[in-house]
C-alpha positions as CSV (number, residue, x, y, z in Angstrom):
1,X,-49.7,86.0,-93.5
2,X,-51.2,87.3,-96.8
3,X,-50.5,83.9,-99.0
4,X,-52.5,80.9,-97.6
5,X,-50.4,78.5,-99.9
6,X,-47.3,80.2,-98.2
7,X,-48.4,79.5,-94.6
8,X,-49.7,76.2,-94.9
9,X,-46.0,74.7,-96.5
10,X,-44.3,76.4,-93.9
11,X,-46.6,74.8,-91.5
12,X,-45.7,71.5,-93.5
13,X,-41.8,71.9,-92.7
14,X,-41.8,73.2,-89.3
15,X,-44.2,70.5,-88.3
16,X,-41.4,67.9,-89.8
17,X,-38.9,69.3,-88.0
18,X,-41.1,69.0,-85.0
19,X,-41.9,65.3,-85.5
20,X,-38.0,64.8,-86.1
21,X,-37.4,66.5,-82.6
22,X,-40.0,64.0,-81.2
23,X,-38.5,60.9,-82.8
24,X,-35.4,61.8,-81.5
25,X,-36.6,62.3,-78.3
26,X,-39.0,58.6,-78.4
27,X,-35.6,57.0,-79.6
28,X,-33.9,57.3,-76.5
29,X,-36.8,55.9,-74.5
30,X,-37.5,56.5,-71.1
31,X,-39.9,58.8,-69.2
32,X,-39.5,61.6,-71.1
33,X,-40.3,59.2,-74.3
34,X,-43.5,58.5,-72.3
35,X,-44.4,61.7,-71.3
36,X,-43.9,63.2,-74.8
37,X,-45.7,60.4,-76.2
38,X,-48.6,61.7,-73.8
39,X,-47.9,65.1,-74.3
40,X,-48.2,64.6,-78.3
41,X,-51.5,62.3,-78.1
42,X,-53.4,65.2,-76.3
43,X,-52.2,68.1,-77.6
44,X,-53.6,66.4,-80.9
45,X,-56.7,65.9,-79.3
46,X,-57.0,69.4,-78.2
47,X,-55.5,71.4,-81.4
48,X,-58.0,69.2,-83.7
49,X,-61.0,70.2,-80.9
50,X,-59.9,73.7,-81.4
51,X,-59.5,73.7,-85.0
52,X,-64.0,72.6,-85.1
53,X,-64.6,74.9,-82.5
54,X,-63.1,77.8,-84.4
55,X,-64.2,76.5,-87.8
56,X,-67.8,76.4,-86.2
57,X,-67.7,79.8,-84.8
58,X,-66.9,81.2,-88.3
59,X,-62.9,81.3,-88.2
60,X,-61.1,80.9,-91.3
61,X,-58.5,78.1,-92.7
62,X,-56.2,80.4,-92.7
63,X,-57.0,81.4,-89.0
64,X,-56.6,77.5,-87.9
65,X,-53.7,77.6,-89.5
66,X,-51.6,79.8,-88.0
67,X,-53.1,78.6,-85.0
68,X,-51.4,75.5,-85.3
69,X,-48.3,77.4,-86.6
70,X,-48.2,78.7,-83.4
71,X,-48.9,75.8,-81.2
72,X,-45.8,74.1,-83.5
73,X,-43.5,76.7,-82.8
74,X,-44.1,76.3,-79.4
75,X,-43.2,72.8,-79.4
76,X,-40.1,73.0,-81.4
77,X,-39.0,76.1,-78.9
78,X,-39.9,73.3,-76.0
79,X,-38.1,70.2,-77.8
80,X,-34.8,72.4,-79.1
81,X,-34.4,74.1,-74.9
């Protein structure tokens, strides 16, 4: 994407809609609360992990993120199916 400002708010509002998925899906308790509760906790862990490594190895913000762009899209796809 060619405007950093662009990409990070649009990272802002489909990471919302992501946590709103996830609260929905914690609301009704359960395993599946538990396991996305598990699921979130490490996948923060890793994507913040990644983030360093790639900062480190000379990636740019703007590199990280779309990364996480990605790995948000990915969720919301998983959360929404």
């Amino acid at each position: 994407m060619l405007n950093p400002w662009l990409s990070a708010t649009l990272l802002a509002f489909e990471a919302s809609d992501v946590m709103r998925l996830r609260m929905l899906k914690m609301a009704f308790g359960g395993g599946d609360a538990f396991a996305e509760l598990h699921l979130m906790m490490t996948e923060k862990v890793s994507a913040a992990a990644e983030a360093v490594t790639s900062m480190m190895r000379g990636g740019t913000p703007m590199s990280v993120i779309e990364r996480y762009r990605e790995q948000v899209a990915a969720n919301a796809c998983r959360l929404m199916g």
